[in-house]
N, C-alpha and C positions, 0 to 999 in steps of 0.2 A: 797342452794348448787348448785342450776342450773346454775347460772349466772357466776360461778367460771370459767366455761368453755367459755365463752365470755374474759373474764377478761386476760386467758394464750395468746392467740392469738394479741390477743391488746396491751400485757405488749412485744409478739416478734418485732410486728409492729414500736411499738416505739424505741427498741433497733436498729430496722435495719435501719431507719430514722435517728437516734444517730448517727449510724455508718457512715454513708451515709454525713450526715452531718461533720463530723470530720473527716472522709474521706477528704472531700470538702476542708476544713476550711486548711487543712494541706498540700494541696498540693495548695492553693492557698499563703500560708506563703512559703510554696518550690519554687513558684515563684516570690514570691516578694524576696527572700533570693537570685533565681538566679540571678533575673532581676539586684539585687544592685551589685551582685559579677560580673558580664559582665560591669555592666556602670564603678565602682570602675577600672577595669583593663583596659577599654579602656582611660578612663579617666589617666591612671598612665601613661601610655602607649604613649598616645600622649604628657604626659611630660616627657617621656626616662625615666621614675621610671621603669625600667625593673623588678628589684628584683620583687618588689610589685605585678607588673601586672601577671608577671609569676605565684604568688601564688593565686593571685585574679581569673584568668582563670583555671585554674588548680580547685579552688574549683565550679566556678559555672558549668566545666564538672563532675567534683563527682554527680551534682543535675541533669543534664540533660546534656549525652555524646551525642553529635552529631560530623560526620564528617568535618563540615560545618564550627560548632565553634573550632573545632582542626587544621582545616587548619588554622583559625585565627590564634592562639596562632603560628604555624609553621612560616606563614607571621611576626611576631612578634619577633621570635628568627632571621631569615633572616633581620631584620630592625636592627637589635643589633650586626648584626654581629658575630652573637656567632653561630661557626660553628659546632662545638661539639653536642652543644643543637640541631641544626638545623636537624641535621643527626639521631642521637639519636631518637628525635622526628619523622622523617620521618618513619623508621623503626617501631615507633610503631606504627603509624597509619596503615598502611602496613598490622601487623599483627591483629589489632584490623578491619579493615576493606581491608582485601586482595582480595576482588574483584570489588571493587572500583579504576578505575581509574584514579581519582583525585589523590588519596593518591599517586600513583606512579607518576604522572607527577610532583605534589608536591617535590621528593626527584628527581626525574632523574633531572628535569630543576634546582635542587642545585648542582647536582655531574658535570655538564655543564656547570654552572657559574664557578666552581672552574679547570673546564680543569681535570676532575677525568673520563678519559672516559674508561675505566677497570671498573669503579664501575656500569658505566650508562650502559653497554652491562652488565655486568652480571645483574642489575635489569631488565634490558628489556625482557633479558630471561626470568625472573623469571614471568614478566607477561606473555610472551605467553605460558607457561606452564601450569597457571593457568588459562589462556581463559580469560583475560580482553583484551574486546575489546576495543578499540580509535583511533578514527581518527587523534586525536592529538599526539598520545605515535609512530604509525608507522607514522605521518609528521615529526616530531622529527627524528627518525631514520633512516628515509630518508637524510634527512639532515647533518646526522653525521656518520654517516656508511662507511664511508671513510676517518676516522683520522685515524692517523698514527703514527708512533715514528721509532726512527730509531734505528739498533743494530750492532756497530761492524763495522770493516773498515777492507777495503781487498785491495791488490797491481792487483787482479787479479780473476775472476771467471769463473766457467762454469756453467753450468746448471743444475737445479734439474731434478731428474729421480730416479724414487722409494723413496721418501722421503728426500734424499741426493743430496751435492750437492758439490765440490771439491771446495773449495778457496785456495788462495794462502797469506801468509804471511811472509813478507821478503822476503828469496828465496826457502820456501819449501813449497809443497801442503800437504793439508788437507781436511777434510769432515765436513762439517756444519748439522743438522737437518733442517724441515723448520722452526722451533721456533728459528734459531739460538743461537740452543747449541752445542757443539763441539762432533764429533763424533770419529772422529780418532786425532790421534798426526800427528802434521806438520812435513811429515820426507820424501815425494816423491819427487823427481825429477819433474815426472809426473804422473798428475790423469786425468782420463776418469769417465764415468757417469755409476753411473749404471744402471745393470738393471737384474731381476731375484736372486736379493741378493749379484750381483757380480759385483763388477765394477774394470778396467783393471790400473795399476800402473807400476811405473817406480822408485823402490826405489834408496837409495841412493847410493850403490856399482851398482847401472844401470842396475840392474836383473828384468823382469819383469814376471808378475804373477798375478792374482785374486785377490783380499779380499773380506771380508767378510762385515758387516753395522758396525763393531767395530776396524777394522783395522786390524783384522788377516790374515795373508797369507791363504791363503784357498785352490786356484786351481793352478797348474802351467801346462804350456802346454807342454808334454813331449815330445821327440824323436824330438823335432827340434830344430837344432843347432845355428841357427842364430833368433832373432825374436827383429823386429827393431821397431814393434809397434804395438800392441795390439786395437781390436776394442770389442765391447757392445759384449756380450754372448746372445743367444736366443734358448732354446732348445737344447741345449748340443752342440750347432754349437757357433764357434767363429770367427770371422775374424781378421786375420793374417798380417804383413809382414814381409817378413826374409829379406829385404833387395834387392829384384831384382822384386818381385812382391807378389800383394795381393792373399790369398786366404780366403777360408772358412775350420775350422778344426775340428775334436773334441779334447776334452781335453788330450788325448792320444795322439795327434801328426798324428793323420790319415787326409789326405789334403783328402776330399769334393770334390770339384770341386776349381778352381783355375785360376792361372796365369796371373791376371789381370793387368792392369796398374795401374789403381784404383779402387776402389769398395765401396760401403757406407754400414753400417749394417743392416744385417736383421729385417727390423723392420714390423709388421702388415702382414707378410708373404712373403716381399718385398722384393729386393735390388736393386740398378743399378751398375751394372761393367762396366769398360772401356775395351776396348780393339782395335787393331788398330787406335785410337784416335777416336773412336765412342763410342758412351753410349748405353746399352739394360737393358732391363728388365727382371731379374731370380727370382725363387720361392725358397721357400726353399730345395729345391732337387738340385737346379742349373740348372736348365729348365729354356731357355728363353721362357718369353712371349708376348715378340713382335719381330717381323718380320723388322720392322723398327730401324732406329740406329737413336740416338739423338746428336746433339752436346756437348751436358750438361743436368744436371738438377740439381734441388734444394735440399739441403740437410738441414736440423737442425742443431742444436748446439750438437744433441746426435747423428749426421750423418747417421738420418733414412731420406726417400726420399717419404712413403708414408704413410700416415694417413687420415682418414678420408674416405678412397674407393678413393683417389685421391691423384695425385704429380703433378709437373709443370716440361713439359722437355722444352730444348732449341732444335728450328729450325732455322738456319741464326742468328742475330742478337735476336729473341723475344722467348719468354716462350707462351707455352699454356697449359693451365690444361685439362690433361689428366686423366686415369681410366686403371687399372693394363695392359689392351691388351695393352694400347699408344692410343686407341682410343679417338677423342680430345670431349671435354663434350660443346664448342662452337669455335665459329671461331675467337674469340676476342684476338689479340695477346696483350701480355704483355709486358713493356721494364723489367720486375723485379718481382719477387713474393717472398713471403714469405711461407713455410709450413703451412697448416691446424695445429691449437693445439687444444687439445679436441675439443669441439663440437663446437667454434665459428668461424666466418668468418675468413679469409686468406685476408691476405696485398697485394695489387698488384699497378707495377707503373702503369702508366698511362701519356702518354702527358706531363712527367719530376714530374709529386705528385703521392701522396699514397694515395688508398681508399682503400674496403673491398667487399668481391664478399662472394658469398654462394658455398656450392660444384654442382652448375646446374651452378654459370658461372653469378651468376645475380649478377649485380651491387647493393651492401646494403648501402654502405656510398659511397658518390660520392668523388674523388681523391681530395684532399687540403689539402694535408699531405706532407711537406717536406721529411719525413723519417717515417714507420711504421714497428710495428712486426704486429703479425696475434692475434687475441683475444685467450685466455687465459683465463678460468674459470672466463668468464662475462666481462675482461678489456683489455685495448691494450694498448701497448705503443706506442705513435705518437709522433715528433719532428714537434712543430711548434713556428716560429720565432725563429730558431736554438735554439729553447728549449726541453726538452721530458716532458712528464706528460703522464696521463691515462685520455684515454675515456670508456664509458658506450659504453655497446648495441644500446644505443638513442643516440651516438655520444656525449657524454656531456662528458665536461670535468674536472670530478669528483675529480682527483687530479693534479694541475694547473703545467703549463709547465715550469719547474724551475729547470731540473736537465742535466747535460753536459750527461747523458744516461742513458737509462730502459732497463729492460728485463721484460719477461712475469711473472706473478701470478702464485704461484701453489695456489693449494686447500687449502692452510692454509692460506691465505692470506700475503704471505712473496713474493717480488718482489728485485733485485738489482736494486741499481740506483745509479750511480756518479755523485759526486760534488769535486769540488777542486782537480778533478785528482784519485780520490780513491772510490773504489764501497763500500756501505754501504746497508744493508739488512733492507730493508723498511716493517714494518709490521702493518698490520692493525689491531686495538683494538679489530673490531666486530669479529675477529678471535681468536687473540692471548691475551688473558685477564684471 
């Protein structure tokens, strides 16, 4: 009976040895099973037996799924052409291995061969959300980050400001989004830009008044009798003309301060009025702040003068960038400038070209610009070889000079640009997708 207990221990040894063994034996048949299903579909494969191979790949991942052999089988649907597969496929690698950057370069450089650049900015997103890093996924993105498409033809535009922007079709204005979707009905005379919710109109019986971002009447400026054109709202102050000169109002009809020849809108707590054919600088109280009178200065397309802690007045013949007193920020005269737009450089002539200065006055891109505007949310428009296109911050010329004229970027990445005579609303994918 002693030995019985020798004998349990020895009868476990052997089972676990069994095991062990037939362990062995069965994953060596699992790879002799994969090894033949990998050769079988490379083999079909390299004779365009698709069907086959597909099914042949497909089962030696059942035995052993790697990323490495999926990209295969992906490279495979891409050699066949079968775009369907190809995509499909992408996506599940994706979600079988989502922090894998293979797997996305995989699907993004297929949505690039086909020109799908809506699919390839939303997958790009979807990596950096997930935190896959690549050198290769942001060189890509670099490289494509400024396609484009166009949307929509216009006889006529102005400017965005607050999100809108007034175009004209046929012969009446309207309001676009920056996605280039239509915001009011084509039914003014005349549109201005807004700003604070409000932008100034000239309907069709020639009344003019506020709206609203939807086209409703909204504000009208009461108790005065004549008003021959309407400027930007800022603060419950408007600026006015009835016909003999400009002033500043509130929407009641109470004139501010006043009488001007001309006047540009209050903008960043700004304005310039004319008066006796001199230009000065007022706050919003109608306080000047310079002591000095200017010949001119530079105004925008939405008729503000300064931005940035800085405008450009005229002395004699030239411009110099100045700072709210008139105080000049260098001695470097300009033949021409352009306003500061958000935070990037300002266009100034120079010597008959256009380069790009800082607000201290420092030359950033050296003058070899036939024609420029001022940077814009990272781009500028430059005309060169009586062409326009967009440069980068590195002066590169990210979207190539091929259009008879540009205007600035907003923040959604929607720009005007004319060809054949008619402005068209240029929008970038890595925005609008």
């Amino acid at each position: 009976m002693k030995n019985y207990r020798y004998l349990i221990p020895l009868a476990l040894i052997a089972v676990f040895v069994l095991s062990i063994y037939m362990k062995y034996d069965s994953n060596q048949s699992k790879n002799q099973e994969y090894e033949a299903y990998l050769k079988e579909a490379r083999d079909d494969r390299e004779l365009e037996i698709y069907v086959d191979a597909e099914a042949e790949y497909q089962q030696a991942l059942e035995i052993r799924p790697s990323l490495a052999l999926s990209l295969e089988l992906g490279e495979m649907y891409l050699e066949a052409g079968a775009d369907r597969e190809t995509e499909d496929w992408g996506e599940t690698m994706i979600e079988q291995y989502p922090e894998e950057a293979d797997a996305y370069i995989y699907l993004m450089d297929f949505y690039l061969g086909k020109q799908e650049y809506d699919s390839f900015f939303t997958l790009y997103e979807e990596s950096k959300d997930r935190e896959v890093s690549s050198g290769h996924i942001d060189e890509v993105y670099e490289k494509n980050r400024y396609q484009y498409y166009f949307l929509n033809e216009y006889l006529e535009t102005g400017v965005f400001s607050g999100g809108y922007c007034p175009v004209k079709s046929e012969k009446l204005w309207g309001y676009i989004s920056e996605s280039g979707a239509k915001a009011t009905p084509y039914v003014f005379q005349e549109a201005g830009a807004f700003s604070g919710g409000l932008a100034p109109v000239v309907d069709h019986d020639g009344e003019t008044y506020y709206i609203d971002e939807s086209g409703n009447k909204k504000e009208v400026v009461r108790n005065v009798e004549r008003i021959r054109n309407l400027g930007m709202t800022r603060n419950g102050i408007c600026l006015l003309y009835d016909g003999s000169s400009w002033g500043y109002y509130t929407l009641d009809g109470e004139l501010l301060f006043g009488d001007y020849e001309e006047a540009s809108s209050l903008g960043n707590g700004v304005a310039a009025v004319k008066k006796d054919g001199k230009w000065s600088l007022i706050n919003e109280e109608g306080k000047e702040l310079t002591e000095e009178r200017f010949d001119g200065v530079i105004t925008d397309e939405r008729n503000i003068v300064y931005r940035n802690e800085r405008l450009f007045v005229q002395k004699g013949q030239n411009y110099y960038l100045v700072d709210s007193s008139g105080k000049q920020i260098t001695d470097q005269a300009y033949e021409d400038a352009r306003l500061f737009q958000g935070d990037g450089y300002a266009a100034v002539k120079v010597n008959g070209l256009w380069g790009f200065i800082d607000t201290e006055g420092k030359m950033i891109i050296d003058p070899v610009y036939e024609d420029a505007g001022s940077f814009s949310n990272g781009l500028a428009a430059v005309q060169y070889a009586n062409r326009w296109g967009y440069i980068d911050l590195e002066n590169q010329m990210v979207i190539p000079n091929q259009f008879e004229g540009a205007k600035e970027f907003t923040g959604r990445g929607s720009a005007f640009v004319q060809q054949n005579g008619v402005w068209e609303l240029l929008l970038l994918y890595s925005y609008n997708h």
